[in-house]
Each structure stands twice: as structure tokens, then as C-alpha cells.
N, C-alpha and C positions, 0 to 999 in steps of 0.2 A: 442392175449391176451387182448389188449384194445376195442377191437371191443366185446369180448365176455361181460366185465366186461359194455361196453357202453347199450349192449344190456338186462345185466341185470340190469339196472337203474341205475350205477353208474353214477356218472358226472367226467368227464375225463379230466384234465388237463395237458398240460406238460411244462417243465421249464429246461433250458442247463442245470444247475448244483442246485442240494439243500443239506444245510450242513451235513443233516444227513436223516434216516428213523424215522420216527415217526409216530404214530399211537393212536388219540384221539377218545376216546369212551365214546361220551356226556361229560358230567361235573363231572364224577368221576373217573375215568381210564385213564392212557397213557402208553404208549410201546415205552421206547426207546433203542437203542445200550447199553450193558454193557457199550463201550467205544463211545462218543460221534463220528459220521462218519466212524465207522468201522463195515463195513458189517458182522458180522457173525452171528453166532446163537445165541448167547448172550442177551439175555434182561434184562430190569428194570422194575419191573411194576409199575409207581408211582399213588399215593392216594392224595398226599398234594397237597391241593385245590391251594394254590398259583403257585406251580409249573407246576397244569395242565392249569390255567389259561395264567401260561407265555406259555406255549408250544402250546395251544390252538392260543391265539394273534402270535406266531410263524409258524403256519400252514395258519391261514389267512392271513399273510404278505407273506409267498410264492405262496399262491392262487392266490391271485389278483394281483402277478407278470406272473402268468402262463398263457399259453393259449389253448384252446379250440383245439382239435384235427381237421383237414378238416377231412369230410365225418363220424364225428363220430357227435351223440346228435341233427342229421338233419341239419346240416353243409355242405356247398361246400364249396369241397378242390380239387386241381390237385395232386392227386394221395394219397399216403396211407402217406407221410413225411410231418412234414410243412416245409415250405423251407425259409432259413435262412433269405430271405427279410420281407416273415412276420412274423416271429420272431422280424424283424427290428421295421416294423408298430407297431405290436403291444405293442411294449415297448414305439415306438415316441407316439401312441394313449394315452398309460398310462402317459404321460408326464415327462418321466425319461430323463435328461438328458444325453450328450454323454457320461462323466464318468461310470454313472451306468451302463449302456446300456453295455458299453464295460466288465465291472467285470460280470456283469451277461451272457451273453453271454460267454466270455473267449476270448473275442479279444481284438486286441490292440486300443487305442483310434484315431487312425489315418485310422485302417482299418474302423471302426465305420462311422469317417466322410465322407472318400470316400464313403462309401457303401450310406449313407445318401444322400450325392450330386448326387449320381448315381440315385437315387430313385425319387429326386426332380425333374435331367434332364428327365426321363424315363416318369414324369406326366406332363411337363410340366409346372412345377410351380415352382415359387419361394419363399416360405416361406412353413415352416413343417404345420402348421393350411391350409395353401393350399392344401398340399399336406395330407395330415389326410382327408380332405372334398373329395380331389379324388381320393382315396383309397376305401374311404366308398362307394360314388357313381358307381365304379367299381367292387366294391363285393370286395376287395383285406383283408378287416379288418371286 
């Protein structure tokens, strides 16, 4: 389904968890949940300029948490998943802290920093701006 939606020129992002569905159309229209995070068929269709303005700054703050599918938008990726390291990268490249990192993701902040240590042994390096530099150098971000 993301490969069809890729290949009709959407731009394809993903992200472990986001609060709700929502749906902005330009600067006049939004679609959300009758009930805020609860999936069903239910909508709102809102008009008021402020509200679509906060929901709009709402969709680009999960944006630009999210990331780019491999192999989708002329991407290399190892296989059809992203896999949960660069998931890692890409939040360390964003400059999110381990706090974040962990609620966005859904892990604990202790697996966070393992997994980080892991990733710093794994490049060689010792510092995250190290290891961001050889991530990028190896295609990994």
C-alpha cells in the first residue's frame, strides 16, 4: 500500500506511534476523529482557521519526527522494514534527546541508551556527532 501511494507521488513517511489521524487539506479543511485517537468512522470536518492552523503545525511536528521509508521515494533500504536502529539514527540525526527518543519510539530509557552504546561500539566512535558523521558516510541515515 505504501509503495502504490509512493509511486503515485505521494511523500511517505513513518513514525512508531502518532496521537491521532488527521487529515489537512490546504488552509481550509481538516478531518479529524469524532473522538480524539479513536479509530473509527467517525469525523469532524473543521473550518476554523485557528484550529486548522494548530492541526496543520501538528502534522508538521510529526513530519519532521518521521522518517523516509528505505526503497520507497529512491531510497536504499535492507529490505521492505526500517529497522529499529535507524529508527535510532534518525531521531539521534534529529537531535532528540534520550528522553524523547524513548516516548517516541515506546521504549524504556535504559533500552534507548544500550541500544545507542551499541550503535556508537558498532561505528566505532565515540561521541553521537561521530557517529551521525559515520552513519551518513555509510549510507545508514
Amino acid at each position: 500500500m505504501l509503495r502504490a501511494r509512493a509511486e503515485a507521488g505521494e511523500h511517505v513517511r513513518i513514525l512508531a506511534t502518532v496521537p491521532t489521524r488527521l487529515v489537512v487539506m490546504g488552509d481550509s479543511v481538516a478531518l479529524i476523529p469524532q473522538r480524539w485517537g479513536v479509530y473509527d468512522d467517525r469525523r469532524l470536518v473543521v473550518r476554523q482557521d485557528s484550529i486548522i492552523r494548530a492541526l496543520t503545525l501538528l502534522f508538521e511536528s510529526m513530519w519532521g519526527m518521521a522518517v523516509s521509508v528505505p526503497g520507497l521515494e529512491g531510497q536504499v533500504g535492507r529490505g521492505s522494514r526500517i529497522s529499529p536502529q535507524r529508527l535510532l539514527l534518525n531521531r539521534l540525526a534529529a537531535g532528540d534527546k534520550d528522553e524523547q527518543i524513548a516516548r517516541l519510539l515506546g521504549l524504556s530509557l535504559r533500552t534507548v541508551r544500550r541500544r545507542v552504546a551499541e550503535i556508537l561500539d558498532e561505528l566505532g566512535v565515540d561521541s553521537r556527532f561521530q557517529a551521525g558523521v559515520e552513519a551518513v558516510r555509510r549510507g545508514w541515515v
